[in-house]
C-alpha positions, 0 to 999 in steps of 0.5 A: 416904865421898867426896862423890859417894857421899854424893850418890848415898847421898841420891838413893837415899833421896829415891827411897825416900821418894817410892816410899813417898809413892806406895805402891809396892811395891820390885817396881813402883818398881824395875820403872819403873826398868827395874832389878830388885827385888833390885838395888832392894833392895840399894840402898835397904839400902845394900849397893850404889849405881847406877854407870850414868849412866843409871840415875841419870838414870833416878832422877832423873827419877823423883824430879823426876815424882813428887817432888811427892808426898814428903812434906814435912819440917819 
């Protein structure tokens, strides 16, 4: 796996996290995404991984407003 992969790989897995912190459902996390539930899906199942600058941003904007609720690891 190259080093950008394993970056993106954990992005997706913190926005996992925050999305289940949260309570929402694949359908609405990927819905304020502005993607769609299966391509949500394939991404928190490993299957696929965003390429768009966009959607990453997108992510990661997220992740920095909601972050806040992940829980904290110990």
């Amino acid at each position: 796996m190259h080093e950008a992969d394993a970056e993106i790989k954990g992005k997706i897995e913190r926005l996992k996290a925050v999305r289940k912190a949260l309570g929402w459902s694949e359908e609405v996390c990927a819905y304020h995404l502005g993607v769609t539930y299966s391509t949500l899906n394939r991404w928190e199942r490993g299957e696929s991984f965003p390429k768009s600058r966009v959607v990453l941003k997108a992510i990661d904007r997220f992740i920095a407003t909601h972050g806040m609720h992940e829980p904290k690891r110990r």
